[in-house]
C-alpha positions in Angstrom: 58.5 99.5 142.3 59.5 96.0 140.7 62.5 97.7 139.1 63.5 98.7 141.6 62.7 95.7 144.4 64.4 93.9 141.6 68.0 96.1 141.6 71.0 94.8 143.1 71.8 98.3 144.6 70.8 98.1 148.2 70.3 102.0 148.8 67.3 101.8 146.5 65.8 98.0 147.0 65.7 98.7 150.6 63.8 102.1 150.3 61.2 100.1 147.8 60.9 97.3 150.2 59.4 99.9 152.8 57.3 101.7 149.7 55.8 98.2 149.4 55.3 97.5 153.2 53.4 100.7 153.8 51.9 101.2 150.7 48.2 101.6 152.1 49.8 104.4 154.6 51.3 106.2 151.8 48.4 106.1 149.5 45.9 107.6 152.8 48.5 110.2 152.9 48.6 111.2 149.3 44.7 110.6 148.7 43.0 113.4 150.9 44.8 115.9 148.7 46.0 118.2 151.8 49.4 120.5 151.3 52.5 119.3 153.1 52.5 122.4 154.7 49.0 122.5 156.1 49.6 118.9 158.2 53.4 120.0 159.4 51.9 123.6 160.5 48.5 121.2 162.1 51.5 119.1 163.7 53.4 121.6 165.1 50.5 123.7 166.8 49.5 120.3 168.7 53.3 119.9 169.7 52.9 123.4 171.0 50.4 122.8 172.7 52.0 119.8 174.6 54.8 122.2 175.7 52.2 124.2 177.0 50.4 121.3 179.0 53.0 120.0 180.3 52.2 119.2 184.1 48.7 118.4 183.3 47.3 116.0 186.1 45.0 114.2 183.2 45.6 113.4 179.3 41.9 114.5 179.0 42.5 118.2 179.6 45.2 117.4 177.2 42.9 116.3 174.7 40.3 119.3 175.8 43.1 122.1 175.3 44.4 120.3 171.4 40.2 120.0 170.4 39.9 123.6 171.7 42.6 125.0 169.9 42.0 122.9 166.8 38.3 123.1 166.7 38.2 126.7 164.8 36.3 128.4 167.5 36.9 132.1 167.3 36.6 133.2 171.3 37.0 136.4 172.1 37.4 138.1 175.6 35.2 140.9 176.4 36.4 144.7 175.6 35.7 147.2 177.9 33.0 150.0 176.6 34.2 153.1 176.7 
């Protein structure tokens, strides 16, 4: 990071510079160990589900719908018996 905050090339002391800034970001993102793919796929389902609540009166069934379909809950409907 000093190499390269020291550079006179501003496509890589400017990228450094934000490195620096958010350092304590990046490092929470890195530590937990989580795949890439498991937070964009986490991501996405709760960007789904915002489609889906659009015209919500409250943010709290909002919040109820994203806990419910985040939580792991497995709920089945009832099958008929035969």
């Amino acid at each position: 990071m000093s190499r390269a905050s020291r550079s006179r090339i501003p496509e890589i002391v400017e990228p450094a510079g934000k490195i620096r800034r958010r350092r304590p970001d990046v490092l929470r993102t890195i530590g937990p160990g989580y795949p890439n793919a498991r937070l964009e796929a986490f991501d996405n389902g709760n960007k789904v589900t915002v489609r889906v609540a659009y015209g919500f009166h409250h943010v709290t069934n909002l919040i109820s719908l994203i806990m419910l379909r985040c939580g792991g809950l497995d709920i089945r409907l009832p099958e008929p018996v035969s």
